[in-house]
C-alpha positions in Angstrom: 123.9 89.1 68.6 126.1 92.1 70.1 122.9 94.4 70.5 121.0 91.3 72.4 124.0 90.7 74.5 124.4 94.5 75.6 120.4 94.1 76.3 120.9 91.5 78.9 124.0 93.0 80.2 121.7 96.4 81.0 119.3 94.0 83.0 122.2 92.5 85.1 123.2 96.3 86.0 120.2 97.9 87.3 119.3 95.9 90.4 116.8 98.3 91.8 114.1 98.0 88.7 110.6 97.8 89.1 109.2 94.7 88.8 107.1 95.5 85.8 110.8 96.2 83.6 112.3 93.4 85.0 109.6 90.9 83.9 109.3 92.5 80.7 112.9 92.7 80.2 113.1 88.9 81.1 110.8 87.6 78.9 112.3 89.4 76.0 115.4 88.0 77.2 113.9 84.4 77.3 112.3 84.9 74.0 115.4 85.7 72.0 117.7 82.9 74.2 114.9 80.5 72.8 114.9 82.3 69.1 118.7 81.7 69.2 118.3 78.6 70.4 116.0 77.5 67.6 118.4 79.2 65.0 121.0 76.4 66.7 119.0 73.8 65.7 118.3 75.0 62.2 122.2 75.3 61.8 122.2 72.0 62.7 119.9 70.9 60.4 121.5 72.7 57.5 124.9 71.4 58.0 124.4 67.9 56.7 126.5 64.8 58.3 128.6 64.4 54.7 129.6 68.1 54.8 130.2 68.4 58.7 134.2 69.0 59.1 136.0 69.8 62.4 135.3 73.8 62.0 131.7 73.5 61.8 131.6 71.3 65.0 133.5 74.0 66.7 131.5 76.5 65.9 128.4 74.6 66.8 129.7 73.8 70.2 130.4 77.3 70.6 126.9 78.4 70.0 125.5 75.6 71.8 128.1 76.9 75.4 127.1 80.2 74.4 123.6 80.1 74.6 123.8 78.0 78.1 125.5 80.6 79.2 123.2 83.1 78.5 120.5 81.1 80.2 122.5 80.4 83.1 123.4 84.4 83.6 119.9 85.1 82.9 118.7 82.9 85.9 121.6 84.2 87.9 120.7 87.7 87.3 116.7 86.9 87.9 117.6 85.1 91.7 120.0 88.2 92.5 117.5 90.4 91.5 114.9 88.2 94.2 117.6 87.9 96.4 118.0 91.6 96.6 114.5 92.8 96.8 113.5 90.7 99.3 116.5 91.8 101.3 115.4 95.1 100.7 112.1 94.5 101.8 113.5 92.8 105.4 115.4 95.9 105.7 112.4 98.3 104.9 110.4 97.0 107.4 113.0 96.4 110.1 113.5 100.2 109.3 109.9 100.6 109.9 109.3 99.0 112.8 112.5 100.3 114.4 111.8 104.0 113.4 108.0 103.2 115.2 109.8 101.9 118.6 112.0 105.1 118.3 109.0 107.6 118.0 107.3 105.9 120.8 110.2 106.0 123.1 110.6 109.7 121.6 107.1 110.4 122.1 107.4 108.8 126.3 110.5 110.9 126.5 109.0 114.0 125.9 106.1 113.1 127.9 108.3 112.4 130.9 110.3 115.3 130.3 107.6 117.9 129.9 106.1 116.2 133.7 109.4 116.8 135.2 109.7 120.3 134.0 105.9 120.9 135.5 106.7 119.3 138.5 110.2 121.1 139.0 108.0 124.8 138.5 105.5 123.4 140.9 108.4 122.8 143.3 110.2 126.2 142.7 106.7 127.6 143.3 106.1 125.5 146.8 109.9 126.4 147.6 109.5 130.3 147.1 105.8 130.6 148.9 107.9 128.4 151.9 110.9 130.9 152.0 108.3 133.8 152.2 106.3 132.3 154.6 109.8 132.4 156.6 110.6 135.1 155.7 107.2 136.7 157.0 107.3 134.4 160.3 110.8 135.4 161.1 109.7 139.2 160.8 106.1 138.8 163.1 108.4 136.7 165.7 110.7 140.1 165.9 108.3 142.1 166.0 106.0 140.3 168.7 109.4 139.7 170.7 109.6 143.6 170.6 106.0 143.9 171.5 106.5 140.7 174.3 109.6 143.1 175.9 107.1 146.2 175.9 104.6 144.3 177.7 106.8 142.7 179.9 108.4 146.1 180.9 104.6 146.9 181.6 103.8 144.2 183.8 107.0 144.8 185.5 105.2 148.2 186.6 101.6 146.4 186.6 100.8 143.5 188.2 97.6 142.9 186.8 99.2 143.3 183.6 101.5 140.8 184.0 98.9 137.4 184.6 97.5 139.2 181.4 101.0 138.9 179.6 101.4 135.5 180.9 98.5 134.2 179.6 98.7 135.8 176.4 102.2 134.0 176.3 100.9 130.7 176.9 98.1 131.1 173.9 101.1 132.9 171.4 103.0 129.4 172.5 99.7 127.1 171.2 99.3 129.2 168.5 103.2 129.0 166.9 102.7 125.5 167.5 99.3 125.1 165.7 100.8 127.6 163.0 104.1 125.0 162.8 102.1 121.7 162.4 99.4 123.2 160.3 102.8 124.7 157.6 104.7 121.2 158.1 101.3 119.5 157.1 101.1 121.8 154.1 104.6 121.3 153.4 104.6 117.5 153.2 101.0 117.2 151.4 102.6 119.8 148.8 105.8 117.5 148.0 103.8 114.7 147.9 101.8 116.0 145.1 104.6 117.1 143.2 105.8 113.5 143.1 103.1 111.7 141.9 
């Protein structure tokens, strides 16, 4: 009775088995609760009416609580067991579907993040070809302010020169203007890209 006892007991502590043990396991269990069961009954039987003295009722009842218990731990056991693999379960696919979502949203992130850091580049690039482009305007308007003063100094002494110089004023005007609106153009159309 001890060794069938520390049998069930095992069953009640491992809550993780496979189903395969646990089904096995139960039905052995089953079997012998209905083997002890039957050996009730045959005690019964043997003990005649005449013979049957406080004692023996007892220890009949005894048997008899005993092996209800055993049934009832045995079912308790079973719908933990249920219980806790189907909680399991939940949890495994909550644990699925949450770790999906997170990859996804990992996945976007990274996305995002490598667009940014192309887009930011693609600005530092636009930013240093506009500051050399400055850079290089600043330096041609010195030196044609030099080169106006020479030719103003000339058509000071020339006055032929000097309707030359004029007009070659007025087109150096159109043309830093073109030049201006043409770069500003550039300028916006470049951002504009970058953000989209």
């Amino acid at each position: 009775m001890h060794k069938h006892r520390s049998k069930y007991l095992r069953l009640s502590e491992s809550a993780m088995l496979n189903d395969d043990v646990v089904l096995t396991e139960s039905t052995e269990i089953r079997r012998l609760i209905d083997e002890l069961g039957e050996i009730n009954d045959e005690l019964g039987e043997v003990i005649s009416p005449i013979n049957f003295d406080e004692v023996q009722t007892h220890t009949r009842q005894i048997h008899r609580e005993r092996l209800m218990h055993y049934k009832s731990e045995l079912k308790g056991i079973l719908d933990h067991y249920h219980f806790d693999k189907e909680k399991e379960e939940l949890f495994s696919r909550q644990y699925e579907t949450q770790k999906n979502s997170l990859n996804r949203r990992l996945e976007l992130n990274l996305k995002e993040n490598e667009h940014l850091l192309s887009s930011e580049r693609l600005i530092d690039d636009q930013i240093n070809i506009a500051v050399e482009t400055r850079e290089n305007l600043i330096s041609q308007r010195l030196t044609m302010k030099r080169l106006q003063v020479r030719l103003h100094d000339i058509a000071n002494r020339f006055p032929v020169v000097n309707s030359l110089v004029n007009r070659i004023n007025i087109h150096k005007r159109r043309d830093s203007i073109i030049i201006g609106i043409v770069i500003f153009i550039c300028t916006l159309l470049l951002l504009s890209y970058a953000f989209h």
